[in-house]
N, C-alpha and C positions, 0 to 999 in steps of 0.2 A: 504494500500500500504506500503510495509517494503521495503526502500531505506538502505542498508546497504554497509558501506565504510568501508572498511575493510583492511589490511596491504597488504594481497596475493591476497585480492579478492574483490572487489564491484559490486553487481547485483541491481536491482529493482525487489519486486515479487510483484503481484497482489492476492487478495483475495478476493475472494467473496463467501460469502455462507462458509467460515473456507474451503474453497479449494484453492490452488494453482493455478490460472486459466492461468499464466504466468510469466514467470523470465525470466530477458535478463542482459546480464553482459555488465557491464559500464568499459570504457579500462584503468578506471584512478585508481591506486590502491597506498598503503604506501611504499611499493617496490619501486616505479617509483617515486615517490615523495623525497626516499631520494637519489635515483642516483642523480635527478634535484639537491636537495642541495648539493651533493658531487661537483658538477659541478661549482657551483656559489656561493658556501659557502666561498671560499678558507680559509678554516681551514687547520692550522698547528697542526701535532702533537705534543707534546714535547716527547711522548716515541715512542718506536717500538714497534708497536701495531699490534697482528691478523687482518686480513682484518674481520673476525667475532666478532668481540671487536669495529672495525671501523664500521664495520653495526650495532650495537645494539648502538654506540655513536649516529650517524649521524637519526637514529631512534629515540633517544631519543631526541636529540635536535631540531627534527622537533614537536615532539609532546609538549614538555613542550616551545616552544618559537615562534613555524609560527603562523600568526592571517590571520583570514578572515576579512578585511573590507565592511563595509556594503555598498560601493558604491566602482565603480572604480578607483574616485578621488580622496578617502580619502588615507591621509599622513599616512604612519606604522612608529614610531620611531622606531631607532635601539635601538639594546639589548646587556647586555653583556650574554657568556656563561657560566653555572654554572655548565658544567656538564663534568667527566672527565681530559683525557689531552688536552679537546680545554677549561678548563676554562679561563677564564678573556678575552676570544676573543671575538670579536664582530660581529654579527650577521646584516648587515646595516636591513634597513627599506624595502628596494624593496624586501631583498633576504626572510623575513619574509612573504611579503606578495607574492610573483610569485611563491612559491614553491607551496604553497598550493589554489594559486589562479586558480589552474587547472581545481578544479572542477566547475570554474563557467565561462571559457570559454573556445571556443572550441579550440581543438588541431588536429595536424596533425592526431591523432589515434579515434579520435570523433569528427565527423562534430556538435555535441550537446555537448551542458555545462550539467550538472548531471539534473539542473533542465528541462530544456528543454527534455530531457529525460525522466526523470519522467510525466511528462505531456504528452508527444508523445505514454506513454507505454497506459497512463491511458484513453488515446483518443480512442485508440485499443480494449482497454479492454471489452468492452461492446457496444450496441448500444444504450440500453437505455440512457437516459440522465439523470433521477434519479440517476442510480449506479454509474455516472457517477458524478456528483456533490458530494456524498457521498464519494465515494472513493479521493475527490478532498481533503475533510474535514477531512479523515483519513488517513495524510499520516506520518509513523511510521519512524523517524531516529534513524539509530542505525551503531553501529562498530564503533572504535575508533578514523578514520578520522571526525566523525564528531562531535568532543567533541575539535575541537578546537574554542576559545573564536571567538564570531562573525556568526560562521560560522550557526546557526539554525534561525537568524535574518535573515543571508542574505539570504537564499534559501526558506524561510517564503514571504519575503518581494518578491523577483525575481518570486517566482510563483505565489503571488496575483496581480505583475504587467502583466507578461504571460498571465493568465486568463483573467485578463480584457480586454485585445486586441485583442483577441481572437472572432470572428465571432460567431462560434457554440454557445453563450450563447445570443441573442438576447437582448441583452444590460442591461440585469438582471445584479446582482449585484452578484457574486459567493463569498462566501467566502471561503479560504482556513483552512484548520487546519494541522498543525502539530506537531505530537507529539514526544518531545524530553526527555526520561527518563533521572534523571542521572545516572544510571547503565546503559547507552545504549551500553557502552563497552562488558557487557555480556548478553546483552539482549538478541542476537542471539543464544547462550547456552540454554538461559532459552525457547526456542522455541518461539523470536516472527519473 
């Protein structure tokens, strides 16, 4: 299973047998994640900046500063910004973690958080229950939203809790796997 989070794009494919058996596109993308910071960041500029200069800031400071916490309740410190004309501005703690906490709960635009998704696609996939457990163990993160600090813990963690509660596995013990390269930024180049 290749869950790929991408800046214009995030889908889920399935594979089985090196085929393509299904892709469905997930509505949360890096795009939408840095309007959200533009929104709740309130960063000042100090220059007159392109609004294309302002997208590749507001880009960048979501990738080198949002954290995914491994639970809902855990505390984000704020941060300060190093990057541009918003440095020495400060980033608080909630705006770090809700910009990019999108993919783990649901939104106006996805009645499903990414994992929940992922697991909804993988249910579909097959009827076997074999391919089904297999594909549970092989699931492939990649694209550059998911290379923020945190974030392959918690959708690790989120879908071996999913799985357990889950009826279809008669109280068997599933374990997940997921695989998270660190080039998973070009993983999707390299054809995974």
């Amino acid at each position: 299973v290749v869950v790929n989070l991408g800046h214009r794009v995030s889908y889920v494919s399935v594979v089985i047998n090196n085929k393509v058996t299904s892709t469905q596109r997930f509505p949360v993308n890096g795009l939408q994640l840095d309007e959200k910071l533009k929104k709740i960041g309130n960063f000042k500029s100090i220059l007159d900046i392109s609004l294309d200069f302002e997208d590749y800031l507001y880009k960048h400071i979501r990738e080198k500063h949002c954290y995914i916490p491994l639970t809902d309740s855990e505390e984000v410190p704020s941060t300060i910004v190093t990057v541009g004309c918003f440095s020495g501005q400060t980033i608080s703690g909630s705006a770090r973690k809700v910009v990019v906490d999108s993919f783990f709960k649901s939104t106006p635009s996805s009645e499903q958080n990414i994992v929940e998704f992922t697991y909804n696609i993988i249910m579909k996939s097959s009827v076997n229950i074999t391919v089904k457990q297999t594909l549970l163990k092989n699931i492939l993160l990649v694209g550059g939203n998911t290379l923020y600090p945190g974030f392959v813990e918690r959708f690790t963690n989120d879908m071996q809790e999913l799985v357990q509660t889950q009826n279809e596995w008669n109280g068997d013990l599933i374990s997940v796997g997921v695989i998270a390269p660190n080039d998973r930024l070009d993983q999707i180049w390299k054809g995974a």
